[in-house]
mmCIF file as Biopython writes it, N, C-alpha, C and O atoms, coordinates in Angstrom:
data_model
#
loop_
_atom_site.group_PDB
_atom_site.id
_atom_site.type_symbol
_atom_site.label_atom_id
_atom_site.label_alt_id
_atom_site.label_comp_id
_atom_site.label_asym_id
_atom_site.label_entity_id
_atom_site.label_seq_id
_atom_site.pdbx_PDB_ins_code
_atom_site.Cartn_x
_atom_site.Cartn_y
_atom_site.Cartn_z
_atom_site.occupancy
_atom_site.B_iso_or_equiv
_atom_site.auth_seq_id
_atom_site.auth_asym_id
_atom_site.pdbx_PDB_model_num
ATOM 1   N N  . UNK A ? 1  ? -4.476 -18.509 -10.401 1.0 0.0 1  A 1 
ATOM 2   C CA . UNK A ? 1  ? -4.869 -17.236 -10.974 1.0 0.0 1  A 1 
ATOM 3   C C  . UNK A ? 1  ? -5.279 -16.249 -9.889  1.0 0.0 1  A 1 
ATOM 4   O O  . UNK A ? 1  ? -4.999 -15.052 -9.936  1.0 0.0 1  A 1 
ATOM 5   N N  . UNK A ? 2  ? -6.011 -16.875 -8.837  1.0 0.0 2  A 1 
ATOM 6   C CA . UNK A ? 2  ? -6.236 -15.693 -7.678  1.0 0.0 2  A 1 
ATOM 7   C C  . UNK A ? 2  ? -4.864 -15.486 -7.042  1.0 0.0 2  A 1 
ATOM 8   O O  . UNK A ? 2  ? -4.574 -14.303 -6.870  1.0 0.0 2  A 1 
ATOM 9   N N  . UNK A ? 3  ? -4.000 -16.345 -6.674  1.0 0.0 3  A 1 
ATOM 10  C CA . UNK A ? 3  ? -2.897 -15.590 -6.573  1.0 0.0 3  A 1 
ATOM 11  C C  . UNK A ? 3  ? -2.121 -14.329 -6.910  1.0 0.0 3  A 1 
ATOM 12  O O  . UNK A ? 3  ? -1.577 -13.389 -6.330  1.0 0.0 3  A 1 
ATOM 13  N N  . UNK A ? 4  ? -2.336 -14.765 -8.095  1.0 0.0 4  A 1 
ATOM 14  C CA . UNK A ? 4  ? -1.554 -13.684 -9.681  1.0 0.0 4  A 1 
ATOM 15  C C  . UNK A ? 4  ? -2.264 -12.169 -9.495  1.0 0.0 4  A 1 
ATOM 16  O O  . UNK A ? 4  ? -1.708 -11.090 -9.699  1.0 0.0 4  A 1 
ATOM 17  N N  . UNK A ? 5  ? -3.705 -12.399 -9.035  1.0 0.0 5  A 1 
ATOM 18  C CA . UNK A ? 5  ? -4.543 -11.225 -8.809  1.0 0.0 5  A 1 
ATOM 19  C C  . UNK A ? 5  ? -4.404 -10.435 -8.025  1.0 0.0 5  A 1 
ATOM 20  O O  . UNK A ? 5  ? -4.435 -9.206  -8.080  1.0 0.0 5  A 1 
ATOM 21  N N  . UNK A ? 6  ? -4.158 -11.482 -6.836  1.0 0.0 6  A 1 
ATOM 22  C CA . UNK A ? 6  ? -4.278 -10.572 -5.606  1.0 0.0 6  A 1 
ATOM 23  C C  . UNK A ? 6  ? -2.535 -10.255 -5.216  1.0 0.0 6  A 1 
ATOM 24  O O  . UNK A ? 6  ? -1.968 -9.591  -4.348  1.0 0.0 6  A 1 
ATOM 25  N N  . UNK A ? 7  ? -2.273 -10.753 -5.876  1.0 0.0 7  A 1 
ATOM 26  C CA . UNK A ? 7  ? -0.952 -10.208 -5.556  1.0 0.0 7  A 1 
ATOM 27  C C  . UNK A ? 7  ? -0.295 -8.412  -6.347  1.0 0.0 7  A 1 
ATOM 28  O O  . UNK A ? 7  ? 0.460  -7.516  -5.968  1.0 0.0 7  A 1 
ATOM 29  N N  . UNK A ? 8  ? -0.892 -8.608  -7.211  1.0 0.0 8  A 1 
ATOM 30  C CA . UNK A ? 8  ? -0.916 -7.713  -8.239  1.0 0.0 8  A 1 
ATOM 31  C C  . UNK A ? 8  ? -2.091 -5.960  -7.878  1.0 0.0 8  A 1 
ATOM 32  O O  . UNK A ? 8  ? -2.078 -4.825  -8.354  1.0 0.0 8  A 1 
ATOM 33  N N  . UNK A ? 9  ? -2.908 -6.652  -6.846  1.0 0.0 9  A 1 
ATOM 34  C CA . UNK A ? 9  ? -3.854 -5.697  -6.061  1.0 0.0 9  A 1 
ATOM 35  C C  . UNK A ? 9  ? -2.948 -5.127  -4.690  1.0 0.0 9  A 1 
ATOM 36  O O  . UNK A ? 9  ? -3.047 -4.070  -4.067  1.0 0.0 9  A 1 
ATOM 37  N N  . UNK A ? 10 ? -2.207 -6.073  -4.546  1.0 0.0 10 A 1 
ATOM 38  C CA . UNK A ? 10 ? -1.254 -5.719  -3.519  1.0 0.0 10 A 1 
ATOM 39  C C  . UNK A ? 10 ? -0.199 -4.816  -3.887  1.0 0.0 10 A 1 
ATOM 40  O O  . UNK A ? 10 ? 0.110  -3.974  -3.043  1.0 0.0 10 A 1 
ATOM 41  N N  . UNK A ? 11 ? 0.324  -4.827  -4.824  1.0 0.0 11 A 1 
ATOM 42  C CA . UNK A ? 11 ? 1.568  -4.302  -5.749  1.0 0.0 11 A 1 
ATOM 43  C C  . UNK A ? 11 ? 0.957  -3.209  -5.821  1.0 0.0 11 A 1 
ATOM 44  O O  . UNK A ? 11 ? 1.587  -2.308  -5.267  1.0 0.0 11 A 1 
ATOM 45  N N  . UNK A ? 12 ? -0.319 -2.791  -6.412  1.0 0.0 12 A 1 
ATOM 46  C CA . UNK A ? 12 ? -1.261 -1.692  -6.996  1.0 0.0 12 A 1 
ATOM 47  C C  . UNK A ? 12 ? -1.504 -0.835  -5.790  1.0 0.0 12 A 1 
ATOM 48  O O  . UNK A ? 12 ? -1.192 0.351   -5.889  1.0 0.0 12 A 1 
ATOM 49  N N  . UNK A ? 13 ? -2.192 -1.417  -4.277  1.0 0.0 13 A 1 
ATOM 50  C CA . UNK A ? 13 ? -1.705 0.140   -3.618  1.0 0.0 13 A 1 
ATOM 51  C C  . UNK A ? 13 ? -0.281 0.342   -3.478  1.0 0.0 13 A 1 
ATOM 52  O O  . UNK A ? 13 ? 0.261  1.444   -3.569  1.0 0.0 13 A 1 
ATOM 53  N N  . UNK A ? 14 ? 0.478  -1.066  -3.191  1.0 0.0 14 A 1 
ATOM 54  C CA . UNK A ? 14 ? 1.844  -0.358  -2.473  1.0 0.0 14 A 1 
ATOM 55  C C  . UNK A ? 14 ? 2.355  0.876   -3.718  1.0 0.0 14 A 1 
ATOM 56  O O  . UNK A ? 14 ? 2.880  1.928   -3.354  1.0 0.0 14 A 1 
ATOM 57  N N  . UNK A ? 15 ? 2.104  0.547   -5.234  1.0 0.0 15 A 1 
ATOM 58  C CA . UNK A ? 15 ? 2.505  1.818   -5.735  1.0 0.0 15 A 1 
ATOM 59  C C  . UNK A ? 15 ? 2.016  3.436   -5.744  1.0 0.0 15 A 1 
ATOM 60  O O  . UNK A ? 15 ? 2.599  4.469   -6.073  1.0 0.0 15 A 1 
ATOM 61  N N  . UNK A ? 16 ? 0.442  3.108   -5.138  1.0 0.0 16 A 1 
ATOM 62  C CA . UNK A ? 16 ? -0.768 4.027   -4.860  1.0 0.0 16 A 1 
ATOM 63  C C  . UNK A ? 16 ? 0.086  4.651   -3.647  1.0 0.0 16 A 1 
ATOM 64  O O  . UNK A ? 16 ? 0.477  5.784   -3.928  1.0 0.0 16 A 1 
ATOM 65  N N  . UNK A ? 17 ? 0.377  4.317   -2.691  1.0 0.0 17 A 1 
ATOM 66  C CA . UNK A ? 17 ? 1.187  4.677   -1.121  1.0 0.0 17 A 1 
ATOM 67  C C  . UNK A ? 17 ? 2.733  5.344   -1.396  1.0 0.0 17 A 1 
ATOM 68  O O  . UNK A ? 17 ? 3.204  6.281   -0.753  1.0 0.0 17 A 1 
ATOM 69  N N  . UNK A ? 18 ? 3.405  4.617   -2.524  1.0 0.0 18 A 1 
ATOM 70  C CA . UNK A ? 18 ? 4.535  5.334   -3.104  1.0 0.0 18 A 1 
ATOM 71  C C  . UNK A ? 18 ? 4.101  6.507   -3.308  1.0 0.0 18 A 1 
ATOM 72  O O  . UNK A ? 18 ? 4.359  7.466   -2.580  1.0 0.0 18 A 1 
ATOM 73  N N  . UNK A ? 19 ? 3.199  6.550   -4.609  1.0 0.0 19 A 1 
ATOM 74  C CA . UNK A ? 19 ? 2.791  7.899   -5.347  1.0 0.0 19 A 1 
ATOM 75  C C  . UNK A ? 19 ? 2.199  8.673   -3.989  1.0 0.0 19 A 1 
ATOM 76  O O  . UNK A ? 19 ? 2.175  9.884   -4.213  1.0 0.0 19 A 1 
ATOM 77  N N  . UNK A ? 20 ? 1.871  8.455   -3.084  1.0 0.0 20 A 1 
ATOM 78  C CA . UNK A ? 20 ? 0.734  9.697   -1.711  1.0 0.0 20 A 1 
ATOM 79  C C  . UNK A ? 20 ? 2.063  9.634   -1.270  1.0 0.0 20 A 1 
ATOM 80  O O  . UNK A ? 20 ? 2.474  10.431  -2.113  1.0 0.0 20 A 1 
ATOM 81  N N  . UNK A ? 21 ? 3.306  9.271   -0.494  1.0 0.0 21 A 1 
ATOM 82  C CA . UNK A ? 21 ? 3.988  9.424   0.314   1.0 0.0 21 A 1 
ATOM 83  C C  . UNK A ? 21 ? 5.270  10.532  -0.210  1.0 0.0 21 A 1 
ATOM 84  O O  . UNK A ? 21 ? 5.985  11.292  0.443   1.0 0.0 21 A 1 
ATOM 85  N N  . UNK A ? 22 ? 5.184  10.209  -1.819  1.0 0.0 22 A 1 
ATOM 86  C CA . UNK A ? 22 ? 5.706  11.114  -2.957  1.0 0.0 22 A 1 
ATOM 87  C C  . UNK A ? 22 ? 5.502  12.478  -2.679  1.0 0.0 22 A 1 
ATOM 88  O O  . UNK A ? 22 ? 6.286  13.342  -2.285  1.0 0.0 22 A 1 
ATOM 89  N N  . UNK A ? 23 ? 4.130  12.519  -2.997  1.0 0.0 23 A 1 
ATOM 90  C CA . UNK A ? 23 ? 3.647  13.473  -2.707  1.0 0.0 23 A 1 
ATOM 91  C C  . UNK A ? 23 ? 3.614  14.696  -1.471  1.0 0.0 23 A 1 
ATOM 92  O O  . UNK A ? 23 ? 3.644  15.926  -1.513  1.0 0.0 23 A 1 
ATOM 93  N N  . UNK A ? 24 ? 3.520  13.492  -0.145  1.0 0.0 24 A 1 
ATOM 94  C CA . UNK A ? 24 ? 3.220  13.785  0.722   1.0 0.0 24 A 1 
ATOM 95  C C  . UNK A ? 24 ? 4.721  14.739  1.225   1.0 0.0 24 A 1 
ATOM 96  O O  . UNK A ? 24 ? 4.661  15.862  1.726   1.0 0.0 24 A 1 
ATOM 97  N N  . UNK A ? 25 ? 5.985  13.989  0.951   1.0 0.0 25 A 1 
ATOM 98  C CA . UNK A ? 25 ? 7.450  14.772  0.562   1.0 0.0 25 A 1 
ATOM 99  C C  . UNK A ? 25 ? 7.372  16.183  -0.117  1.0 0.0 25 A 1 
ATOM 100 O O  . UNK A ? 25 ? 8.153  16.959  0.435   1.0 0.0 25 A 1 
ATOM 101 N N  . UNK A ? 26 ? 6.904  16.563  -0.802  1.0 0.0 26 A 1 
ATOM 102 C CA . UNK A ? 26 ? 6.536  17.345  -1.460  1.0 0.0 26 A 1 
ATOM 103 C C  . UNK A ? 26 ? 5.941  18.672  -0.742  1.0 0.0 26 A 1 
ATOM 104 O O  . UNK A ? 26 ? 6.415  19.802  -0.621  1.0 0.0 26 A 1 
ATOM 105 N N  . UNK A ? 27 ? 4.762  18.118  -0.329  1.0 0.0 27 A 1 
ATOM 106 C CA . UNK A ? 27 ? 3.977  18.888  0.410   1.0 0.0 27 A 1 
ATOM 107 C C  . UNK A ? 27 ? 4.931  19.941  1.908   1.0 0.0 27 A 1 
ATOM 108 O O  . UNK A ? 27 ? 5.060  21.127  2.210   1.0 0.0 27 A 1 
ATOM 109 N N  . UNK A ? 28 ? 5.272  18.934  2.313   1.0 0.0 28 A 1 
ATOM 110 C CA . UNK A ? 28 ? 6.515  19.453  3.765   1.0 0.0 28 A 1 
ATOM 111 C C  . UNK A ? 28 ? 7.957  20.192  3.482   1.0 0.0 28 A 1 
ATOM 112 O O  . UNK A ? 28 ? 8.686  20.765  4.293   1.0 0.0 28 A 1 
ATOM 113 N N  . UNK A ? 29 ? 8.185  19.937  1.655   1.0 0.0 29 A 1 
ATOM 114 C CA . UNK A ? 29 ? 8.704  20.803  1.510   1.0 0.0 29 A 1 
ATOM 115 C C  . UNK A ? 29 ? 8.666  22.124  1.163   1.0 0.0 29 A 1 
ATOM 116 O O  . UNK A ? 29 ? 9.562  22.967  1.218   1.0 0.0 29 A 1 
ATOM 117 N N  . UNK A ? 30 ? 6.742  22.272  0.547   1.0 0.0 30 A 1 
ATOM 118 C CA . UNK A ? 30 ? 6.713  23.635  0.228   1.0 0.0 30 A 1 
ATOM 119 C C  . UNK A ? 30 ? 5.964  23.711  1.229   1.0 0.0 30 A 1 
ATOM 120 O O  . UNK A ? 30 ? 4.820  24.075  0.954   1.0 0.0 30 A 1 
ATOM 121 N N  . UNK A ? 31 ? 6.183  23.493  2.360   1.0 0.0 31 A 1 
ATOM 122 C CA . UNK A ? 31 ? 5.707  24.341  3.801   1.0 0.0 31 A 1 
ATOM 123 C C  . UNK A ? 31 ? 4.290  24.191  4.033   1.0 0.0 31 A 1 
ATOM 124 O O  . UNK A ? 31 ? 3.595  25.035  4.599   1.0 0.0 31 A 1 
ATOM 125 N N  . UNK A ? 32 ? 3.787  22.811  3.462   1.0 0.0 32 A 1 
ATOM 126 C CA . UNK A ? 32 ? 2.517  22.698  4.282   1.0 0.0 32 A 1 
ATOM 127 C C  . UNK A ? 32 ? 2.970  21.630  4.801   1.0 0.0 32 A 1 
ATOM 128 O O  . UNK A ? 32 ? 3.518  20.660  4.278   1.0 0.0 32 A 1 
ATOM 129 N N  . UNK A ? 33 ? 2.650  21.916  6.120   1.0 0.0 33 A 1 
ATOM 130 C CA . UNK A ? 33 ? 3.390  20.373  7.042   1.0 0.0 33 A 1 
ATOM 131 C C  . UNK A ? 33 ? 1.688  19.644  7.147   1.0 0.0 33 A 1 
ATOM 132 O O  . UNK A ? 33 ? 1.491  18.530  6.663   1.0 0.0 33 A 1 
ATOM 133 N N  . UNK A ? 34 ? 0.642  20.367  7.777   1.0 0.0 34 A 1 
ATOM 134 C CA . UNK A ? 34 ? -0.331 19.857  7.603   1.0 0.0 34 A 1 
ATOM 135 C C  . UNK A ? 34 ? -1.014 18.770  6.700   1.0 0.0 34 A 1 
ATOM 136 O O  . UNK A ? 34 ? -1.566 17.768  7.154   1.0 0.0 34 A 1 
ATOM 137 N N  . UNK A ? 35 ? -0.903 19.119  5.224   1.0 0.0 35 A 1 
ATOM 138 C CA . UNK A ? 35 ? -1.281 18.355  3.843   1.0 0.0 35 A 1 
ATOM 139 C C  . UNK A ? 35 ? -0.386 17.495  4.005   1.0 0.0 35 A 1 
ATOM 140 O O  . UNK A ? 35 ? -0.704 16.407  3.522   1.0 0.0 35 A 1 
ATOM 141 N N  . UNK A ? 36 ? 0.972  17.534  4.660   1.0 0.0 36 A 1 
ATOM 142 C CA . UNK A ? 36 ? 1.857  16.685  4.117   1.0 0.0 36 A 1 
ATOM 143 C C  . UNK A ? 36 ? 1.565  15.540  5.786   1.0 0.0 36 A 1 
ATOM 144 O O  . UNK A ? 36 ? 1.413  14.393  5.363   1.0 0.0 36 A 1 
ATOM 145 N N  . UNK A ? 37 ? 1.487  15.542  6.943   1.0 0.0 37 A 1 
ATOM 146 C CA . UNK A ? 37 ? 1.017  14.918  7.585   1.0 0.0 37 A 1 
ATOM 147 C C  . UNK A ? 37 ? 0.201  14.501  7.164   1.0 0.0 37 A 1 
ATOM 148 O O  . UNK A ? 37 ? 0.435  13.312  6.947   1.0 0.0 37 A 1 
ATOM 149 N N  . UNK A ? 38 ? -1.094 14.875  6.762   1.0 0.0 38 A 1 
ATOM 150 C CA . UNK A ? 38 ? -2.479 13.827  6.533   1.0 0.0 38 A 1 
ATOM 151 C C  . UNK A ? 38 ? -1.979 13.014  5.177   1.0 0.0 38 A 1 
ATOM 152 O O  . UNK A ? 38 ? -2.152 11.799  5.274   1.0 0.0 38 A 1 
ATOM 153 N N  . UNK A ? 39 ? -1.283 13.545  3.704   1.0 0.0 39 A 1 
ATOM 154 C CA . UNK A ? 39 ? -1.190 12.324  3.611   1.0 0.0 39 A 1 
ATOM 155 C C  . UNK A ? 39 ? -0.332 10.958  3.967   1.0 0.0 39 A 1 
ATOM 156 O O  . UNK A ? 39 ? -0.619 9.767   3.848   1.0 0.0 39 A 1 
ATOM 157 N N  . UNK A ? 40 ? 0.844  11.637  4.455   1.0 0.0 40 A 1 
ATOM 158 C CA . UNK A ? 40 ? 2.110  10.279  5.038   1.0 0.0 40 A 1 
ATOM 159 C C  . UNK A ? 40 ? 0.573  9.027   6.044   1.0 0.0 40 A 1 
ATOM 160 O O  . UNK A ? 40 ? 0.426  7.807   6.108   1.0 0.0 40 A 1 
ATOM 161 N N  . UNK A ? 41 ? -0.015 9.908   6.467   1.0 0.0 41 A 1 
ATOM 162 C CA . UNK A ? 41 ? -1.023 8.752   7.492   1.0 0.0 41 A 1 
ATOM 163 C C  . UNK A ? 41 ? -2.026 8.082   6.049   1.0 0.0 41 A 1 
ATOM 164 O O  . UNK A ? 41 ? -2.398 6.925   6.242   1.0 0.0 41 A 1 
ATOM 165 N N  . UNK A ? 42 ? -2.347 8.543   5.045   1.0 0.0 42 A 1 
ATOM 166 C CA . UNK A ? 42 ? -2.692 7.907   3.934   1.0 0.0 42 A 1 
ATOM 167 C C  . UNK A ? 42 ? -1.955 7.150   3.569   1.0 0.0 42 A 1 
ATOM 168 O O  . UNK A ? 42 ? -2.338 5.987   3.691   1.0 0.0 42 A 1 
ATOM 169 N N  . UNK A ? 43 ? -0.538 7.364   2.939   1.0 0.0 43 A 1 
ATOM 170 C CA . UNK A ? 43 ? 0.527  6.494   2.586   1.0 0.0 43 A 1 
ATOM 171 C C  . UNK A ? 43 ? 0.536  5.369   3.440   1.0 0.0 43 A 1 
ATOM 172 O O  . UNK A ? 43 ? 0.888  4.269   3.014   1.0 0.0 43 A 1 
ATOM 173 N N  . UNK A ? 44 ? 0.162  5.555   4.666   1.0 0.0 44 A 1 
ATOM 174 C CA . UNK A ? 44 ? 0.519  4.340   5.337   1.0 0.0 44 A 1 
ATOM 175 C C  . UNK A ? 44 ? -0.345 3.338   5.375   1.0 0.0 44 A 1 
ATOM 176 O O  . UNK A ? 44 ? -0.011 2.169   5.179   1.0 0.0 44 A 1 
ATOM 177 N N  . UNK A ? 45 ? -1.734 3.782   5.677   1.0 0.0 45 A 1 
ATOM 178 C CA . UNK A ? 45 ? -3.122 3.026   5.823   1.0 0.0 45 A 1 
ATOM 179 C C  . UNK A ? 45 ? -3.069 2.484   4.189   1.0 0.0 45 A 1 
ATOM 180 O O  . UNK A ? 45 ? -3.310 1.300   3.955   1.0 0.0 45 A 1 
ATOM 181 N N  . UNK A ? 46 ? -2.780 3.313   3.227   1.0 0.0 46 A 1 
ATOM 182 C CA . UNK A ? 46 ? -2.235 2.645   1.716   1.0 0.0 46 A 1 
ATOM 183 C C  . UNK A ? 46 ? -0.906 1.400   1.737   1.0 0.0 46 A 1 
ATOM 184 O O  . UNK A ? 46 ? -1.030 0.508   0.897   1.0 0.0 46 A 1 
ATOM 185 N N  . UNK A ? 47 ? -0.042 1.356   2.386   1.0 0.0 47 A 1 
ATOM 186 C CA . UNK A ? 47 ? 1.081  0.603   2.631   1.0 0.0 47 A 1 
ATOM 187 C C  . UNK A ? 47 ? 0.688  -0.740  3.376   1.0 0.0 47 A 1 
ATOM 188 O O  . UNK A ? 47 ? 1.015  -1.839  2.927   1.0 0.0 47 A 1 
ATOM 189 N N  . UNK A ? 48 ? -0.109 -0.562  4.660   1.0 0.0 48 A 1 
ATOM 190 C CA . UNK A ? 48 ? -0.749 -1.409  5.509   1.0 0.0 48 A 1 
ATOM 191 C C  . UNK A ? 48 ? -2.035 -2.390  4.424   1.0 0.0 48 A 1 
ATOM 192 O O  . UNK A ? 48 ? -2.068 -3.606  4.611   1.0 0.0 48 A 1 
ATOM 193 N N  . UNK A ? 49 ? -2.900 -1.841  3.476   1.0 0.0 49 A 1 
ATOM 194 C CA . UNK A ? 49 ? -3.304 -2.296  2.949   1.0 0.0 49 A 1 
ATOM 195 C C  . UNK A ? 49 ? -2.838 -3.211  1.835   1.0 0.0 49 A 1 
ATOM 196 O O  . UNK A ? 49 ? -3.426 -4.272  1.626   1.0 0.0 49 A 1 
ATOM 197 N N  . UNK A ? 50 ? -1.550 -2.736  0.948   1.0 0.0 50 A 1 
ATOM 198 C CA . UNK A ? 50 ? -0.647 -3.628  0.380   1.0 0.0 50 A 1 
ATOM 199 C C  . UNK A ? 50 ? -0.460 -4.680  0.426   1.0 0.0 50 A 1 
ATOM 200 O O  . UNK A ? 50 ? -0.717 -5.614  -0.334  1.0 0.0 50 A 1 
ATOM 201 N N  . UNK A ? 51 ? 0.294  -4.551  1.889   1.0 0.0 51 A 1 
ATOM 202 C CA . UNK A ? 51 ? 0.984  -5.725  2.292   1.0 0.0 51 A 1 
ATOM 203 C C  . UNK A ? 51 ? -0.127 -6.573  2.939   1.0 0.0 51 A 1 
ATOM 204 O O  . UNK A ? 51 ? -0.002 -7.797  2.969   1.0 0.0 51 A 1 
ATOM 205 N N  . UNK A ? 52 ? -1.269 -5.931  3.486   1.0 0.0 52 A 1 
ATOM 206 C CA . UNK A ? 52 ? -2.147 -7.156  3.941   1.0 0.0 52 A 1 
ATOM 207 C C  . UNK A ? 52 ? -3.044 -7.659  2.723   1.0 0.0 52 A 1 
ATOM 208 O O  . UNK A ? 52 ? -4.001 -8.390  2.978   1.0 0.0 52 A 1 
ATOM 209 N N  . UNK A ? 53 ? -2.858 -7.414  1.838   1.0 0.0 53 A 1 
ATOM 210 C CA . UNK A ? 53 ? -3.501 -7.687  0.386   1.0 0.0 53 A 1 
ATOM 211 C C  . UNK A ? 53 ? -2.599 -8.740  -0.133  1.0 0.0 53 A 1 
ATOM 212 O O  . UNK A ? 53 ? -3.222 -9.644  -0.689  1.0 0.0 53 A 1 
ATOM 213 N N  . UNK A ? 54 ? -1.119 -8.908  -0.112  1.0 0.0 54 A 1 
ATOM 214 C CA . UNK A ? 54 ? -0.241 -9.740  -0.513  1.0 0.0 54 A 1 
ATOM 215 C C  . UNK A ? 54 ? 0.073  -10.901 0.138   1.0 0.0 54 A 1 
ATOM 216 O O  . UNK A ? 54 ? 0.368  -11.951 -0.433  1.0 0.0 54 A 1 
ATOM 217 N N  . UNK A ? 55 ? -0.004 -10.678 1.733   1.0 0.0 55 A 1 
ATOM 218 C CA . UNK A ? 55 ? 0.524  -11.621 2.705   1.0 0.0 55 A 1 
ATOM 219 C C  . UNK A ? 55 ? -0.932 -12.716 2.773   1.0 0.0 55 A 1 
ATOM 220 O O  . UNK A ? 55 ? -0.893 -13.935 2.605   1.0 0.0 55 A 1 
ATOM 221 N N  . UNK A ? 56 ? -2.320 -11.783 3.100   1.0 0.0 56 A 1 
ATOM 222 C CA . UNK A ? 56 ? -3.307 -12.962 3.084   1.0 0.0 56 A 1 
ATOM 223 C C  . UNK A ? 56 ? -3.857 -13.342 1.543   1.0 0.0 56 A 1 
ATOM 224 O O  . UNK A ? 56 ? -4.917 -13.968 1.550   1.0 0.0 56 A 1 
ATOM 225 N N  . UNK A ? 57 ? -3.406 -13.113 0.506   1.0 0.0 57 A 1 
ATOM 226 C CA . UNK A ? 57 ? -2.949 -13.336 -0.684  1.0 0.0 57 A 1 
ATOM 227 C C  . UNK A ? 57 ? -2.422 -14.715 -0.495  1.0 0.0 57 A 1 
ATOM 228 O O  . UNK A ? 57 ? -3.129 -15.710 -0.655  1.0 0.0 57 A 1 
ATOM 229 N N  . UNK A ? 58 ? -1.279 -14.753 -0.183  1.0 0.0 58 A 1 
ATOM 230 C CA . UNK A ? 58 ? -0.203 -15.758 0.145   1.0 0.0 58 A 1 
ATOM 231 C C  . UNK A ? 58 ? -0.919 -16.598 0.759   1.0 0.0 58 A 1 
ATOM 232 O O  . UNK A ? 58 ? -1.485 -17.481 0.115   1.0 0.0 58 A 1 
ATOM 233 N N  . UNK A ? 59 ? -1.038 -16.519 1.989   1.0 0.0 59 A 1 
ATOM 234 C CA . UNK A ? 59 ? -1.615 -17.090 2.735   1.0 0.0 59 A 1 
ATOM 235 C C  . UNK A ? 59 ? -3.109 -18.080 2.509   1.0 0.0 59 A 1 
ATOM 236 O O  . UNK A ? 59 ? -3.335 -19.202 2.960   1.0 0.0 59 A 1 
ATOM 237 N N  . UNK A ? 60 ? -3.802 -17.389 1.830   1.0 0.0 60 A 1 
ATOM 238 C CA . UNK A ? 60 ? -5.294 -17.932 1.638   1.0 0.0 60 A 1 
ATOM 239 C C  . UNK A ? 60 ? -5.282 -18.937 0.277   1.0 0.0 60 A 1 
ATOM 240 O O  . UNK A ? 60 ? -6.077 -19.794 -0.109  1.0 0.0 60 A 1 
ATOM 241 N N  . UNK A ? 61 ? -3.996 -18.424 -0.273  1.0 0.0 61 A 1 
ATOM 242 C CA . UNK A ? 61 ? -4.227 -19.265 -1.984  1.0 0.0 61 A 1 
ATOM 243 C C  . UNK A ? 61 ? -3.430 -20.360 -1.792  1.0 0.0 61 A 1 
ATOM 244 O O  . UNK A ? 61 ? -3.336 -20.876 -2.906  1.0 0.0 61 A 1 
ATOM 245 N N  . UNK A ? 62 ? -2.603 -21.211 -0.747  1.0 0.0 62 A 1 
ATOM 246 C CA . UNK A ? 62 ? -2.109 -21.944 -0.670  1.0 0.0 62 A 1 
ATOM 247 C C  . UNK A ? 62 ? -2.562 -23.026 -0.814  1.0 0.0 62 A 1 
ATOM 248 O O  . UNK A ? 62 ? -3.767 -23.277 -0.829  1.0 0.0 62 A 1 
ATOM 249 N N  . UNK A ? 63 ? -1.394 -24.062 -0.977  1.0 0.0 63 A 1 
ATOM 250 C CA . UNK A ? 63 ? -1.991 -25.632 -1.034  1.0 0.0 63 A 1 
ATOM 251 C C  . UNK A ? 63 ? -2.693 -25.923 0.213   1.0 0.0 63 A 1 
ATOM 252 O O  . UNK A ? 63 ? -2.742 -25.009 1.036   1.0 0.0 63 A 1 
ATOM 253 N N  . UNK A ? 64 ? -3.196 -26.940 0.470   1.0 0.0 64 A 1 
ATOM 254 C CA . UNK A ? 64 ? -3.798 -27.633 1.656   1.0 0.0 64 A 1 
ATOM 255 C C  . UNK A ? 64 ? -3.459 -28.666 2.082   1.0 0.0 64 A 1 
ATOM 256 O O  . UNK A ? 64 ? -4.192 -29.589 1.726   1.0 0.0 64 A 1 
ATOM 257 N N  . UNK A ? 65 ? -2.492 -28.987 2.825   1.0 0.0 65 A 1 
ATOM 258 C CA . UNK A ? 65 ? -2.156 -30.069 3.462   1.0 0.0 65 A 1 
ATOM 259 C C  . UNK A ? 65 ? -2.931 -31.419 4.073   1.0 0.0 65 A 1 
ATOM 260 O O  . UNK A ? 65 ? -3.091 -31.455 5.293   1.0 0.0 65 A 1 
ATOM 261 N N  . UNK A ? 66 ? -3.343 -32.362 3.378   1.0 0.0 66 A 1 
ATOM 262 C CA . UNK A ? 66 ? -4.177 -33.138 4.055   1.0 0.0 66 A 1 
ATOM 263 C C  . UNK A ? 66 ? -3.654 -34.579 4.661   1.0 0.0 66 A 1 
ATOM 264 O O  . UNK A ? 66 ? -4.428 -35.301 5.289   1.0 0.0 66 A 1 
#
């Protein structure tokens, strides 16, 4: 079940980092490059969090080899 969780917390920013990087497209096209830089560096620190939410997810809920 902590698997199922944390994997699912992982899924939840990477779609949080979709939706800012969405955005962040957006922004650079109506000519604020500024707004749209700060958030792509959100999107990412959002993306980076994802995947380290999923991988030590993975990682921590495993069997134990004895």
């Amino acid at each position: 079940m902590k698997r199922v969780i944390g994997i699912a917390i992982g899924i939840a920013f990477l779609g949080i980092a979709a939706f800012t990087l969405n955005y962040s497209t957006a922004n650079w096209r109506a000519g604020y490059a500024d707004i749209g830089v700060w958030f792509t560096v959100i999107a990412g620190f959002l993306a980076i969090a994802g995947l380290g939410a999923i991988i030590g997810t993975w990682l921590h809920t495993g069997e134990t080899k004895a």
